[in-house]
ChimeraX commands (.cxc) that place a marker at each C-alpha (Angstrom):
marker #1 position -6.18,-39.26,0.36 radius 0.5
marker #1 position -5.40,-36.95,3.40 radius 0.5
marker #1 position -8.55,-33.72,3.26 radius 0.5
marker #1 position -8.11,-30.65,4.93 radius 0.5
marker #1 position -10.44,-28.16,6.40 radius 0.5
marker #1 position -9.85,-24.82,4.65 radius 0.5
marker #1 position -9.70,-21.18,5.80 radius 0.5
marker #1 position -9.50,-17.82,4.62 radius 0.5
marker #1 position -6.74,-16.18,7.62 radius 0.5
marker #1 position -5.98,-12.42,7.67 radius 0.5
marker #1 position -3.32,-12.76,10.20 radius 0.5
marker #1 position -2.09,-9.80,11.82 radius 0.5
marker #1 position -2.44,-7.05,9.08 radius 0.5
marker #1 position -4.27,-9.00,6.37 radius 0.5
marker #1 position -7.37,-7.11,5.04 radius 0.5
marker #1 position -10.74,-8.06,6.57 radius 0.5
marker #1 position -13.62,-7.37,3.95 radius 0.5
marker #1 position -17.04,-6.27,5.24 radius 0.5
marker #1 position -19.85,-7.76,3.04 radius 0.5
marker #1 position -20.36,-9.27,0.12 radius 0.5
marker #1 position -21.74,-6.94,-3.26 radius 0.5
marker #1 position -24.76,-5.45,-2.28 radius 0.5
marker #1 position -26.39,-5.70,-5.71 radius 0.5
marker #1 position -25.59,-9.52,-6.49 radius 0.5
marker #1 position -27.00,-12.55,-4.33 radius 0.5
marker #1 position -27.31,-12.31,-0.63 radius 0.5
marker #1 position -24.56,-14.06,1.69 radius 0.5
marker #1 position -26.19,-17.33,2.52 radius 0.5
marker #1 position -26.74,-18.15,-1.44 radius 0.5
marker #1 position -22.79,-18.38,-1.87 radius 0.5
marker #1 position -22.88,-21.47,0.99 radius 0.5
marker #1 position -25.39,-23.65,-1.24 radius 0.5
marker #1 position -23.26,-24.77,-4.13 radius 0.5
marker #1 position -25.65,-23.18,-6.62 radius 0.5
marker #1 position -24.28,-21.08,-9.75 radius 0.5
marker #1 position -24.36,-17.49,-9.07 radius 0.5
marker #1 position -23.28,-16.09,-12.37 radius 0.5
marker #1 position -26.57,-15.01,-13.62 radius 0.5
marker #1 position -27.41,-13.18,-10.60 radius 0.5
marker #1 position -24.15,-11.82,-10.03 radius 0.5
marker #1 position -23.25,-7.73,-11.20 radius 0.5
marker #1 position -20.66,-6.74,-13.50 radius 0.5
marker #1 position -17.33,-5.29,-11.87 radius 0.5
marker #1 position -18.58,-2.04,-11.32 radius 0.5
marker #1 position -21.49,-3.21,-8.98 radius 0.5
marker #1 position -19.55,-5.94,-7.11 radius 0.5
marker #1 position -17.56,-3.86,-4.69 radius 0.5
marker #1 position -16.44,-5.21,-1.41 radius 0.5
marker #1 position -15.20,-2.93,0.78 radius 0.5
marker #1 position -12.54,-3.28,3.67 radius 0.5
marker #1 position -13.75,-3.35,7.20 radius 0.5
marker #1 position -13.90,-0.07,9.44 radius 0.5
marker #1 position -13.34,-2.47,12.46 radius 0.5
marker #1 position -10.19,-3.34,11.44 radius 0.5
marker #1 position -8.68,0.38,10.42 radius 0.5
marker #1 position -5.30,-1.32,10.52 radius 0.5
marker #1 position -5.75,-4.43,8.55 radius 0.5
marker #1 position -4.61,-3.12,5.24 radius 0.5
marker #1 position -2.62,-5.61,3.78 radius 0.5
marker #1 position -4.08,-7.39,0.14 radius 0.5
marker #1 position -3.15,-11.23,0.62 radius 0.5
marker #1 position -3.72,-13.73,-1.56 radius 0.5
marker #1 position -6.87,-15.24,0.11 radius 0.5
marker #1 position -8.69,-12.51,2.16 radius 0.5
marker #1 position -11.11,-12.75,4.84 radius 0.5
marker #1 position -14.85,-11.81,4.90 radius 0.5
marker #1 position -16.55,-11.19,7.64 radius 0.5
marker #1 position -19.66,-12.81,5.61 radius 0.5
marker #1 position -17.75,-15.91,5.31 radius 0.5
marker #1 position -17.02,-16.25,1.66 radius 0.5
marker #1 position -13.80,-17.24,-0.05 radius 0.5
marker #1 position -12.39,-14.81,-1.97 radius 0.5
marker #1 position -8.93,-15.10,-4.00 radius 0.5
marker #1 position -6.50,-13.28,-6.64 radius 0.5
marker #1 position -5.80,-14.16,-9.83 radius 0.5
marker #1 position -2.73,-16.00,-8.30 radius 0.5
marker #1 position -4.89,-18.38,-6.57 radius 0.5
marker #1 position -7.45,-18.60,-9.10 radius 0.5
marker #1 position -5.24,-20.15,-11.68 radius 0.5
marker #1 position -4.15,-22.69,-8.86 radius 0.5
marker #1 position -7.76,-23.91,-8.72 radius 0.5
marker #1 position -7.79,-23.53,-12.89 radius 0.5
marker #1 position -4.72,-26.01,-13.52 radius 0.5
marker #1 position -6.39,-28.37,-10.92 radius 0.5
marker #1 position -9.47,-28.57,-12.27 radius 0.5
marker #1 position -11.37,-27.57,-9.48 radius 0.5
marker #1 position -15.37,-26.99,-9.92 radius 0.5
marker #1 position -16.40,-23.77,-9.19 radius 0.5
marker #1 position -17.50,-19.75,-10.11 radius 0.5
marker #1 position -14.78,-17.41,-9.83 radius 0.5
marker #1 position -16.95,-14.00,-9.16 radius 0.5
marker #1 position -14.86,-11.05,-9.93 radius 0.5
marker #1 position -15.35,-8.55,-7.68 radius 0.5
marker #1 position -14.04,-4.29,-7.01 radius 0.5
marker #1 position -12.01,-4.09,-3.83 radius 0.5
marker #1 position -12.11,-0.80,-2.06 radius 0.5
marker #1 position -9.72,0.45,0.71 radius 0.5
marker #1 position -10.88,2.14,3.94 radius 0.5
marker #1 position -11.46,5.34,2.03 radius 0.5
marker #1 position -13.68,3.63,-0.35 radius 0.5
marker #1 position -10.21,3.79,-3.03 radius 0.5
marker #1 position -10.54,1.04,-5.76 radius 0.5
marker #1 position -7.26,-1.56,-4.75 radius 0.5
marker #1 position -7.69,-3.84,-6.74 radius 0.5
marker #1 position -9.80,-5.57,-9.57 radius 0.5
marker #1 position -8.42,-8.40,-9.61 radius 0.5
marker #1 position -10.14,-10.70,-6.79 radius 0.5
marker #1 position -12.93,-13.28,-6.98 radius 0.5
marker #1 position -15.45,-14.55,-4.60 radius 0.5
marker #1 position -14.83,-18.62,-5.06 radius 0.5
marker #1 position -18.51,-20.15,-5.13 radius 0.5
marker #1 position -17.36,-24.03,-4.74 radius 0.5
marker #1 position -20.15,-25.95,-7.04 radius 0.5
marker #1 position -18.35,-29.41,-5.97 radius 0.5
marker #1 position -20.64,-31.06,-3.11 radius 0.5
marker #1 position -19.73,-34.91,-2.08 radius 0.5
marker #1 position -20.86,-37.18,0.73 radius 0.5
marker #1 position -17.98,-37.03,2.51 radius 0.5
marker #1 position -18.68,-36.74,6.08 radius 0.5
marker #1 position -19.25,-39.98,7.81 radius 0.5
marker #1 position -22.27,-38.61,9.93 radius 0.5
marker #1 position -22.99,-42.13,12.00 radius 0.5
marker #1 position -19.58,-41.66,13.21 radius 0.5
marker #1 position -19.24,-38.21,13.60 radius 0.5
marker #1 position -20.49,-36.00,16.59 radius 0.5
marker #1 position -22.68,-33.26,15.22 radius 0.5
marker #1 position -25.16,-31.27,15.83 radius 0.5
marker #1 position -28.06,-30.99,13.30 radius 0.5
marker #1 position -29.71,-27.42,12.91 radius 0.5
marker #1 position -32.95,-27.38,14.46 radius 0.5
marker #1 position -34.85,-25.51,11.12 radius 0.5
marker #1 position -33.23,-27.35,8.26 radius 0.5
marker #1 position -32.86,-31.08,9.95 radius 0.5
marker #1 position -30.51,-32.05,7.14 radius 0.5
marker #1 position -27.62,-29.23,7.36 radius 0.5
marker #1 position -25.12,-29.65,10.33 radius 0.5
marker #1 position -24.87,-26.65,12.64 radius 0.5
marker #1 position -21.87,-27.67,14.35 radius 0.5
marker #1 position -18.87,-30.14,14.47 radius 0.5
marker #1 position -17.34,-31.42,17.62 radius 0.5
marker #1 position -15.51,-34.78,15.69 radius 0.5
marker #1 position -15.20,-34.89,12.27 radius 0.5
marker #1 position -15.33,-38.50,10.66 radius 0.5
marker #1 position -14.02,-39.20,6.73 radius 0.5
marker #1 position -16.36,-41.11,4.87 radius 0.5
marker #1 position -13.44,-43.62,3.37 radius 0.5
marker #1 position -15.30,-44.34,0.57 radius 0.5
marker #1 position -16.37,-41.00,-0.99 radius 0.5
marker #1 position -15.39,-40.87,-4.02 radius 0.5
marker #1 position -13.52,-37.13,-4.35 radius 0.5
marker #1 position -13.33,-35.52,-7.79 radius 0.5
marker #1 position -12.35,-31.91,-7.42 radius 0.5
marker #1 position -9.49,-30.85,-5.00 radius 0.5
marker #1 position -11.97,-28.46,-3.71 radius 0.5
marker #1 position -15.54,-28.91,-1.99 radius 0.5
marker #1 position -18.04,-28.86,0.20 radius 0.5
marker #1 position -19.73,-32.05,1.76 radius 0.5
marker #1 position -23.54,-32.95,1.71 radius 0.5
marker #1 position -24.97,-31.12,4.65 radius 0.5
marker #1 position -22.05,-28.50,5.01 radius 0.5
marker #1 position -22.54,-26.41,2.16 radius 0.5
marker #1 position -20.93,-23.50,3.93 radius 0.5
marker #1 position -17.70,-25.02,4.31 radius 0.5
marker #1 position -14.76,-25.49,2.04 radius 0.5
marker #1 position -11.99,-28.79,1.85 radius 0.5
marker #1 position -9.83,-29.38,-0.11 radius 0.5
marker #1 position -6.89,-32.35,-1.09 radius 0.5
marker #1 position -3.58,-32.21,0.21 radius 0.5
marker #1 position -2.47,-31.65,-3.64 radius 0.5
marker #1 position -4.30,-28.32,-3.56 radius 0.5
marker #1 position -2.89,-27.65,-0.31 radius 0.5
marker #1 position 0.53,-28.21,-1.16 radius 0.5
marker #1 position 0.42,-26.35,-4.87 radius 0.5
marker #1 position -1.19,-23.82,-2.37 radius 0.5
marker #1 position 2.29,-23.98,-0.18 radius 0.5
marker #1 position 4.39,-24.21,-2.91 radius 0.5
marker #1 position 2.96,-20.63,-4.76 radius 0.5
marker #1 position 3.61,-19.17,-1.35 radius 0.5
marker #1 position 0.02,-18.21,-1.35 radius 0.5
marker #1 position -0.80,-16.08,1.61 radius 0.5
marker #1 position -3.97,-15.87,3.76 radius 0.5
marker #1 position -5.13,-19.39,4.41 radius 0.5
marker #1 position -4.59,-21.98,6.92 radius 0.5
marker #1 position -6.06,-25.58,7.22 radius 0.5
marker #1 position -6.62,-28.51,9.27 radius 0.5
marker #1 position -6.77,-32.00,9.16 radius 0.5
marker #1 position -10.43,-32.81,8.25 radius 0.5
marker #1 position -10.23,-36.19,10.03 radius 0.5
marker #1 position -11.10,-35.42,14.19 radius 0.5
marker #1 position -11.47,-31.82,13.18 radius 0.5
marker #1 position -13.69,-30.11,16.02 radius 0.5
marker #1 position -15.62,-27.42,14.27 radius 0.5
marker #1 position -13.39,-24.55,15.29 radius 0.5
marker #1 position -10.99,-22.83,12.79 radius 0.5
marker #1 position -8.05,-22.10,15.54 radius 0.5
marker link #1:1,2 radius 0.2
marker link #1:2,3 radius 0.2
marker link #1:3,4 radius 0.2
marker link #1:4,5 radius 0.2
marker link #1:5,6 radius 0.2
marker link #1:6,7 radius 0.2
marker link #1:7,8 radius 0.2
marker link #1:8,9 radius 0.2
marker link #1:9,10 radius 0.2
marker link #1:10,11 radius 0.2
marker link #1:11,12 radius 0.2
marker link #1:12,13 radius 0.2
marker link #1:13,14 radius 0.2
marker link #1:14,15 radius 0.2
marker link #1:15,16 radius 0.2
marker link #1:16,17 radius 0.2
marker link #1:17,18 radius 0.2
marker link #1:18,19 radius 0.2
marker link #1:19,20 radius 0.2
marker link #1:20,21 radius 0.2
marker link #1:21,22 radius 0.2
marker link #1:22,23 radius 0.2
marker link #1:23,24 radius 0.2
marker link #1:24,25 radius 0.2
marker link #1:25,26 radius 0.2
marker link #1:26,27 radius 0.2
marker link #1:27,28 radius 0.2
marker link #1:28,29 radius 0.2
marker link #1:29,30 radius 0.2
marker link #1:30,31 radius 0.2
marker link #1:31,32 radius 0.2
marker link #1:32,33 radius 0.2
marker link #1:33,34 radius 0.2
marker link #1:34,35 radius 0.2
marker link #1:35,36 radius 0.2
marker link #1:36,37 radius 0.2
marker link #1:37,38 radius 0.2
marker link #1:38,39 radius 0.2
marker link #1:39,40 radius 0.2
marker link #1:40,41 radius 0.2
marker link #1:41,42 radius 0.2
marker link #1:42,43 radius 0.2
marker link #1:43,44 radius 0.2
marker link #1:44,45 radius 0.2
marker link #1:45,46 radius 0.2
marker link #1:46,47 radius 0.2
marker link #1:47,48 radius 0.2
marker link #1:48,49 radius 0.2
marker link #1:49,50 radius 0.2
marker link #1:50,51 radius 0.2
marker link #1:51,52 radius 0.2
marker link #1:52,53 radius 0.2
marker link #1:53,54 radius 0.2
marker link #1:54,55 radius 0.2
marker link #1:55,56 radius 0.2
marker link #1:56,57 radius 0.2
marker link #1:57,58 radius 0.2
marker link #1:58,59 radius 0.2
marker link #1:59,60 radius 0.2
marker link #1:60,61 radius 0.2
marker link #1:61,62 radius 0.2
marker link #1:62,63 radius 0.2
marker link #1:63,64 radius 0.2
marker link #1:64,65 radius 0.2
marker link #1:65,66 radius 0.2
marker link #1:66,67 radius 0.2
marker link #1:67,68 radius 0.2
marker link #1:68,69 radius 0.2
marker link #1:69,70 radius 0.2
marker link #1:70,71 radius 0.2
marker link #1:71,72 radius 0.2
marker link #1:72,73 radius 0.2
marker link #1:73,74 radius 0.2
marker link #1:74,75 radius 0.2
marker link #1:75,76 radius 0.2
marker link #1:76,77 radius 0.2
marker link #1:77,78 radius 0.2
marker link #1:78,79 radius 0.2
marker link #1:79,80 radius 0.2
marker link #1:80,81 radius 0.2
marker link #1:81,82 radius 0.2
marker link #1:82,83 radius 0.2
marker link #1:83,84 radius 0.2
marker link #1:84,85 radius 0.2
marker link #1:85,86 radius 0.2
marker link #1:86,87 radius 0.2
marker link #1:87,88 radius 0.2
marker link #1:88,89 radius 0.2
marker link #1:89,90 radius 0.2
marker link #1:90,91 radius 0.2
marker link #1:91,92 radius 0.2
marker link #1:92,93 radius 0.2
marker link #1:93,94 radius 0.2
marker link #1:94,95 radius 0.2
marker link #1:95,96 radius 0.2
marker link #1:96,97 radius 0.2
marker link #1:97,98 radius 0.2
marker link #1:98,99 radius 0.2
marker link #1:99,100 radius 0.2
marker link #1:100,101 radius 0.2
marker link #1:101,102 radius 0.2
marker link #1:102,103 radius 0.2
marker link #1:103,104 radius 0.2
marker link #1:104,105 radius 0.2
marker link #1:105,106 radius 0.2
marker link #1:106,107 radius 0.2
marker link #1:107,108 radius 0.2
marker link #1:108,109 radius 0.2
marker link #1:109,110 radius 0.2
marker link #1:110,111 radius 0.2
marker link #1:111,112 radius 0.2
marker link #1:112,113 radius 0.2
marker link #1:113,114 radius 0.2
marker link #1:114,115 radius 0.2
marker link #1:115,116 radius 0.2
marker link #1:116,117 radius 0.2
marker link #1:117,118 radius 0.2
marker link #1:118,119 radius 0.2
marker link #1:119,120 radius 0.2
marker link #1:120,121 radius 0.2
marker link #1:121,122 radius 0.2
marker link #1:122,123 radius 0.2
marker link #1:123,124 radius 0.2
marker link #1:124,125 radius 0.2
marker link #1:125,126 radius 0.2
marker link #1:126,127 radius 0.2
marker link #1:127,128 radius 0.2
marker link #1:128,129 radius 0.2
marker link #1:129,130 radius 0.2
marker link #1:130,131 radius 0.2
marker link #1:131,132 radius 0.2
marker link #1:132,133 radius 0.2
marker link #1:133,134 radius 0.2
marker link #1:134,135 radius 0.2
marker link #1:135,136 radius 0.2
marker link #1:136,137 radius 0.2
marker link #1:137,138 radius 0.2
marker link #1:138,139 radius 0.2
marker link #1:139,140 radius 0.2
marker link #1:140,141 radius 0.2
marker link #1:141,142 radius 0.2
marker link #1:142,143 radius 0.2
marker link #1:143,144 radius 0.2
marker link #1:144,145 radius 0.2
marker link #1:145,146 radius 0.2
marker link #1:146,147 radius 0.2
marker link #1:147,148 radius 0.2
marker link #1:148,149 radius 0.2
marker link #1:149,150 radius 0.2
marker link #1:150,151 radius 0.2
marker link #1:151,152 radius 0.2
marker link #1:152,153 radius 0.2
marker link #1:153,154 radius 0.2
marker link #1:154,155 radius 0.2
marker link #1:155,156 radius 0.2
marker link #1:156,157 radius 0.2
marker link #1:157,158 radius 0.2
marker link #1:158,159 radius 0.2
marker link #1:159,160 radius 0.2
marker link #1:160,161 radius 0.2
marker link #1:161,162 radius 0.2
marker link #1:162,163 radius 0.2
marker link #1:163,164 radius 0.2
marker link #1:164,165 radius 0.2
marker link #1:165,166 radius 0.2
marker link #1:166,167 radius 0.2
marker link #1:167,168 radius 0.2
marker link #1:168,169 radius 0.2
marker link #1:169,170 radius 0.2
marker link #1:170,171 radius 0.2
marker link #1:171,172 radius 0.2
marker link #1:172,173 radius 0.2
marker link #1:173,174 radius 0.2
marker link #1:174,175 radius 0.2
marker link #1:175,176 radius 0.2
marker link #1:176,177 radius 0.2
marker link #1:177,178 radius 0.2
marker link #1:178,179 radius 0.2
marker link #1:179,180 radius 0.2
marker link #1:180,181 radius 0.2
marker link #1:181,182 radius 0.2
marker link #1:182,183 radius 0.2
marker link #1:183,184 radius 0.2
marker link #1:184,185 radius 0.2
marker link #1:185,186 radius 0.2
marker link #1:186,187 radius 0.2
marker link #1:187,188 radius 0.2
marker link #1:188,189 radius 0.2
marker link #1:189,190 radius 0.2
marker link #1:190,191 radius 0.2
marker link #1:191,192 radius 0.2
marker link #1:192,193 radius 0.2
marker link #1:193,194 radius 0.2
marker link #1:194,195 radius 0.2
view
């Protein structure tokens, strides 16, 4: 089964959003693969807000960046993951243009809840963070573990909370939408960078 590394990608005009809501959990809690849903506000408290560094990124795509490094989708994508059957939160969350103007309501942060041992870590070069030994701080060659066993066509390995794969059959029902605002790479001999 081929696994791809997967990004949110604003392109040239795509929307960059700043933070995540400021009333619901803070940024690092979505890269755990713990449910959020208790914690998280209702619609009217989870605004995200475009970024004033990017006054010319205006452009809703389907998948749209965050500079705090969640996922977040539309509806589109969301029913992608739904008919797939892949294990997660959809948080629905307020979008707001650059002159705080609602743009949408109909986005959701993706909090992946799927985490398998996936990364073949006596093979791979990494480097381990120095103040939690068992969460990798960066990848210079990534190794598949062969024999995990994969159940959801999107996850997150053990140690690598933070970052989302997914199978090529997500990737291609993905392609095949024409879902904008992603790219991916090859998870096998991946180097840590997302360009």
């Amino acid at each position: 089964m081929s696994i791809f590394v997967f990004f949110p990608s604003a392109g040239s005009k795509g929307a960059f959003l700043s933070t995540v809501p400021s009333d619901g959990p803070s940024s690092h809690k979505y890269g755990e693969a713990i449910s959020l849903l208790g914690s998280f506000p209702k619609i009217d408290d989870a605004v995200m807000c475009f970024d004033p560094n990017f006054p010319e990124n205006t452009d809703l795509l389907d998948i749209v960046n965050c500079l705090d490094g969640v996922v977040v989708i539309n509806q589109k994508v969301k029913k992608i993951f739904e008919s797939l059957g892949v294990n997660g939160e959809f948080l629905n969350v307020r979008i707001w243009d650059h002159q705080d103007k609602t743009v949408s309501d109909n986005y959701f942060i993706f909090n992946c809840l799927s985490v398998f041992d996936f990364i073949d870590m006596e093979k791979s070069k990494v480097a381990m963070s120095p103040f939690f030994p068992d969460r990798i701080k960066r990848v210079k060659s990534l190794v598949v573990n062969q024999d995990a066993d994969i159940q959801s066509h999107a996850f997150v390995p053990k140690g690598m909370e933070d970052q989302i794969f997914i199978t090529e059959k997500l990737k291609t029902a993905l392609e095949a939408e024409g879902v904008t605002g992603f790219k991916v790479f090859e998870a096998e001999g991946w180097d840590g960078l997302d360009v």
